[in-house]
KEVEX-201428 format. One record per atom (N, C-alpha, C): residue in one letter; y negated, z negated, x. Coordinates in steps of 0.1 Angstrom, whole numbers, plus 5000, padded with zeros to 4 digits. Layout:
BEGIN
AYZX;...
# end
This chain:
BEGIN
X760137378561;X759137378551;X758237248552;X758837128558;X758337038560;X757237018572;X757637068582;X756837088587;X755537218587;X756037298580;X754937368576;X754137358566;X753837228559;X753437168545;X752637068555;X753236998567;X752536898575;X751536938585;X751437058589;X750837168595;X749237188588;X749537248576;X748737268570;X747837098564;X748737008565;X747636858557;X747236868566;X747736868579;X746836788593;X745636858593;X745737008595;X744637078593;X743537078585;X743937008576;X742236998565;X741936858566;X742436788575;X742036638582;X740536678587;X739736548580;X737936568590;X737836568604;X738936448608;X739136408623;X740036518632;X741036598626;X741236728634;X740036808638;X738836838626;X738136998629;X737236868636;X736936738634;X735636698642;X736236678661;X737736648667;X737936698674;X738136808678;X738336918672;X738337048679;X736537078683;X735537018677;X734137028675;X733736998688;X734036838687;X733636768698;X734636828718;X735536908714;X736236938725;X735237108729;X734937178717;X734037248718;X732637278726;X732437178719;X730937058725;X731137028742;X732137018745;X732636978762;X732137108769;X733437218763;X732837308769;X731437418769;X730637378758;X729637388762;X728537348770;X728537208773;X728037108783;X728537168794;X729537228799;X730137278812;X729537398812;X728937528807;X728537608806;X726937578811;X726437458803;X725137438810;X724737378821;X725937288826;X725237198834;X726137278849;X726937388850;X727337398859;X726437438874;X726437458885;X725537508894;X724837628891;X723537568891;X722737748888;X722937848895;X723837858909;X723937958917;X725338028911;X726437908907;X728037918900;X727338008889;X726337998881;X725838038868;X725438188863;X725038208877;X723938348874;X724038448888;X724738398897;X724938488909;X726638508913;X727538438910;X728738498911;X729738548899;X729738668902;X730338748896;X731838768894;X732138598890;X733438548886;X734138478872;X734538508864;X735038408855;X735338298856;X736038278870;X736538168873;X736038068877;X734838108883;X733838018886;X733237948875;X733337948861;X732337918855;X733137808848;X734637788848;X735737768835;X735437608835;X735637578822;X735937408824;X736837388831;X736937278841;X738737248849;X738837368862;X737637468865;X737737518875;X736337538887;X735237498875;X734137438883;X733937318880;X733637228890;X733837098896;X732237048896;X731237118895;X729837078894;X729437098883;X730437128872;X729737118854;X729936958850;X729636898843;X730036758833;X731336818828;X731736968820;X732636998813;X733936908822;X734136998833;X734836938841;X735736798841;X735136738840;X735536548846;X735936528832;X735036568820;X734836488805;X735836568802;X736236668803;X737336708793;X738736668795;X739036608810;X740836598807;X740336398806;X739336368805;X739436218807;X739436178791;X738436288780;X738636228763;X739236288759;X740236398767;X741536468758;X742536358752;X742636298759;X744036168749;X742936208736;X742036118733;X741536088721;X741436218711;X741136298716;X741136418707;X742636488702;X743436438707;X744336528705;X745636408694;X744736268701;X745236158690;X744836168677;X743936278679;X743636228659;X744536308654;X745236428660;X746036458655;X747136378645;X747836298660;X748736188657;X748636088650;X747036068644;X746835938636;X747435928621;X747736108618;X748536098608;X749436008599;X750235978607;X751635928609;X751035748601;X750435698606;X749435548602;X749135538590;X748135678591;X747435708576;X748435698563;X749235788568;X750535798556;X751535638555;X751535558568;X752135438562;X751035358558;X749635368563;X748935258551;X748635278539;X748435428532;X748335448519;X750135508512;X750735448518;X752235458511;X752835598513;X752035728517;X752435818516;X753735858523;X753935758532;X755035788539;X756535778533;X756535698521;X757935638515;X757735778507;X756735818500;X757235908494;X758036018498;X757636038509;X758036188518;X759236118522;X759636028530;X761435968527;X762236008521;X761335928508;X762335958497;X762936098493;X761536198494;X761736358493;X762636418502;X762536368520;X763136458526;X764036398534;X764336268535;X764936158545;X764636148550;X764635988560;X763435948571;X763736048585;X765036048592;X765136138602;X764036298599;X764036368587;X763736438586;X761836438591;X761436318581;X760236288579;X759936248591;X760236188607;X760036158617;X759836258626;X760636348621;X761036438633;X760036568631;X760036618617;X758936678613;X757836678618;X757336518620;X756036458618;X755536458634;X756836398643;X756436438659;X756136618663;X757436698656;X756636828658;X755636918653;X754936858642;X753636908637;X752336848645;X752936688647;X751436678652;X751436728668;X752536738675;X752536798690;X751936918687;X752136998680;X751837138677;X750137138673;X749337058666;X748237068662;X747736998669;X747936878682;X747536828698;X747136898703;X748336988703;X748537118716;X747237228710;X747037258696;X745537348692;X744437268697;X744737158696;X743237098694;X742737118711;X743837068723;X743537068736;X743437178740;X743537318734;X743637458745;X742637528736;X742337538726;X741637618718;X740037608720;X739437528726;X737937488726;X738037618747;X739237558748;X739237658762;X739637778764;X740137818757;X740237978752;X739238038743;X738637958734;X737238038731;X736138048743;X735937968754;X735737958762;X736138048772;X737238058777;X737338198784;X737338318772;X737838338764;X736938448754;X735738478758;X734838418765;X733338418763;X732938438777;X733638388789;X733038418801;X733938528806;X735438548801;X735638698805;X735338828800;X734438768787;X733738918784;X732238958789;X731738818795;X730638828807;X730738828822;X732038808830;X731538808841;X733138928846;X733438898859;X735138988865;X735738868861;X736838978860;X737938878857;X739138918868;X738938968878;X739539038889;X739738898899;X740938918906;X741338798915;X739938788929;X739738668927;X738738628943;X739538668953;X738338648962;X738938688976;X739638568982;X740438588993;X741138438994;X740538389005;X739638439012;X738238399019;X737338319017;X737238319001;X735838298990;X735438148997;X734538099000;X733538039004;X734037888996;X733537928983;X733737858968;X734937858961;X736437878968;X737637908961;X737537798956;X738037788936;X737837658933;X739437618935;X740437668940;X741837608943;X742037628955;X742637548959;X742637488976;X744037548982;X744037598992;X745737628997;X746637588998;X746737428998;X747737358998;X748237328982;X747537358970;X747837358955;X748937428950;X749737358945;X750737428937;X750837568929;X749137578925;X749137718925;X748437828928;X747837788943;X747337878950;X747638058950;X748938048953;X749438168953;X749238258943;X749438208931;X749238258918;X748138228913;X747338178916;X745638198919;X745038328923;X745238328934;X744938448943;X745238598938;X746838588934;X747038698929;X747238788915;X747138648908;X747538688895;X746538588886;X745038538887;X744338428882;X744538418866;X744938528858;X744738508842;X746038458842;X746838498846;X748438428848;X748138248847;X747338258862;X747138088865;X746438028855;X745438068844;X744238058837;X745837988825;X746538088819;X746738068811;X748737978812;X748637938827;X749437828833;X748837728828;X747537708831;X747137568832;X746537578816;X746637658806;X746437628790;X748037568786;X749137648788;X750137568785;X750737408790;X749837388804;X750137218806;X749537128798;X747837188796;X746937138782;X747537168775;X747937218767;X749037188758;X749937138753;X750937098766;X751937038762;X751636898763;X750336838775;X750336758775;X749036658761;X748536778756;X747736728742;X748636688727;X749636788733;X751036748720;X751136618721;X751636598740;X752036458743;X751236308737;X750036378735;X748936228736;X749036238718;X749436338714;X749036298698;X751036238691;X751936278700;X753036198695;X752936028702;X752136058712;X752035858713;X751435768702;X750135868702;X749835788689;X751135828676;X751335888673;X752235868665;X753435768669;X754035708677;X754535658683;X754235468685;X752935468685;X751935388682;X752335308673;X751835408660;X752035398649;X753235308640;X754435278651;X755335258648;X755735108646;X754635078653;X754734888655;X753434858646;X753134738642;X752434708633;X751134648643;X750634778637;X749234738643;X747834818634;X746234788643;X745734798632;X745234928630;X744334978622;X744235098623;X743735188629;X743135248640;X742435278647;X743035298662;X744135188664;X744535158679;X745835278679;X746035358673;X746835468675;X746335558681;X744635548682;X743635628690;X743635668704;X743635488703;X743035418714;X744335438730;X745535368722;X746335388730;X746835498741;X746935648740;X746635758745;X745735708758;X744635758754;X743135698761;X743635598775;X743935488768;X744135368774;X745135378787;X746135478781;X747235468791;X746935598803;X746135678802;X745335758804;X744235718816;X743535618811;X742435518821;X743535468828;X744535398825;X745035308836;X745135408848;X745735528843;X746535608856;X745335628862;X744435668861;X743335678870;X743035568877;X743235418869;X742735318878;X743935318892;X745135358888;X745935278895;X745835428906;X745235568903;X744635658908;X744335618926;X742735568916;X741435468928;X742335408934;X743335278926;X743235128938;X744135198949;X745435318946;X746235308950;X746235478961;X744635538956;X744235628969;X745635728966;X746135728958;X747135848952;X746335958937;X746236038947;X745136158936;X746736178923;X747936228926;X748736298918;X749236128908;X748836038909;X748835938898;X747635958886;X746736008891;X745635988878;X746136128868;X746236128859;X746436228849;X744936308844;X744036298848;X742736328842;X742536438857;X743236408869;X743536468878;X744236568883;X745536548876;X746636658876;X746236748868;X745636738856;X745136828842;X744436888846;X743336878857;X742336958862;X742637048875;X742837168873;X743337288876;X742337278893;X741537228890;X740637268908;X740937088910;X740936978905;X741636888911;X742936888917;X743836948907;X745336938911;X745337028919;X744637088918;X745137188932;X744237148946;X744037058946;X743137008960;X744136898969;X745636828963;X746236758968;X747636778970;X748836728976;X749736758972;X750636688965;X751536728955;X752336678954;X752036628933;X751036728933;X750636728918;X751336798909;X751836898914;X752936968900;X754036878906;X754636788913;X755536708904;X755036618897;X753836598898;X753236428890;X753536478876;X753336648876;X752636698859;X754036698850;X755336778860;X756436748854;X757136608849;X757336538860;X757136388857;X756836368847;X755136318845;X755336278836;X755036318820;X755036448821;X755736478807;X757036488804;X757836448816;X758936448809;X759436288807;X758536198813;X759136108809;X758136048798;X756936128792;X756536068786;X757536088771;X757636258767;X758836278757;X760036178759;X760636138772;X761836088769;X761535908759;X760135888763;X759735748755;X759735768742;X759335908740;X758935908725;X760335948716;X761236028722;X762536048717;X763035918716;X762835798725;X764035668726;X763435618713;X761935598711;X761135518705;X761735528691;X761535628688;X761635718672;X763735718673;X764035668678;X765635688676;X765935528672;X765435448681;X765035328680;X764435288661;X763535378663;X762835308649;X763735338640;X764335468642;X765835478632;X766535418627;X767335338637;X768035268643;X767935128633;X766535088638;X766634978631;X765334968613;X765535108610;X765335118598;X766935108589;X767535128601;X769335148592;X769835258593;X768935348602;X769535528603;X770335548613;X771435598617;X772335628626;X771835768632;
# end
């Protein structure tokens, strides 16, 4: 119940519907700016998708300001300790309860905010263009043969389409329990945003300096990036799994030394 009481507040949050807006807004910008030959003369879905054509803006902008959007989810967690709301709900349901709740609601409303702007999206170019597998010849394959999921590319593409919505997913959960996680240390308001983002840029810097494509995360997220290198579906498992394991220690910790066993 608690979490489906927390479900529903996040949801009538301004900063939820104005990230789903602005993630919206992405993939529109990818729709216009993609190649006018990708646009009007191939007669492919896949050609057009955010994360699978590489000559739109959609492309690059959407896995690099996903932290932030999927943070406002997680800014929850703040909001409720700087206007007190949080002791109340304690007091109502116990802190383990209130913690745990609170990481699975906002992962869950992360996870809408990062796949839903791209499913109305393919909604809209698979009812305009084929949705039938390319040829594995194709000129323009936007997944490369050495990619993790070439194969299932080739033969099964809505399969792969909707592979790469559950990584955005799990990994938009991911960015909105950091900020909730954030949250946890005394800091000011806003930087529960930020952080996501931040740790987000670094992997890309350390991307660049270190000429390792499967370190940038804005890299692995993108379905015709990650599949251009190798060794990118381990980067993706990685590090979502070690990103949960921080967030499980963190919140056990905060328990811990709230007095909760």
């Amino acid at each position: 119940m608690l979490i489906k009481n927390e479900l529903k507040r996040i949801f009538t949050l301004p900063q939820t519907w104005l990230a789903l807006l602005i993630g919206i807004g992405i993939v529109i910008i990818q729709g216009k700016t993609i190649f006018h030959a990708n646009a009007y003369f191939i007669d492919s879905a896949y050609m057009h998708l955010t994360g699978f054509d590489s000559t739109g803006m959609g492309t690059r902008l959407y896995t690099t300001i996903l932290p932030l959007l999927a943070a406002m989810a997680g800014g929850v967690f703040e909001a409720d300790k700087v206007s007190g709301l949080n002791n109340l709900k304690i007091v109502r349901k116990n802190r383990p309860n209130y913690y745990w709740s609170t990481l699975t609601s906002t992962f869950l409303v992360g996870g809408i905010i990062g796949t839903l702007p791209l499913i109305l999206e393919g909604m809209y170019f698979f009812s305009k263009f084929s949705i039938k597998p390319i040829k594995p010849n194709f000129e323009l394959m936007p997944i490369d043969k050495i990619g993790w999921g070439y194969q299932l590319f080739i033969h099964h593409p809505i399969i792969f389409w909707l592979l790469s919505l559950i990584i955005i997913f799990l990994f938009s959960g991911l960015f909105a329990n950091i900020a909730v996680v954030t949250s946890y240390f005394d800091i000011k308001r806003g930087i529960e945003y930020i952080i996501p983002f931040l740790l987000v840029f670094l992997s890309a810097i350390a991307r660049d300096v270190l000429g390792q494509e499967w370190l940038g995360i804005p890299s692995i997220l993108t379905p015709t990036f990650s599949n251009s290198y190798q060794g990118t579906g381990y980067a993706i498992i990685a590090y979502f799994i070690i990103g949960m394991a921080v967030i499980v220690f963190l919140t056990i910790r905060k328990l811990k030394n709230d007095g909760i066993s």
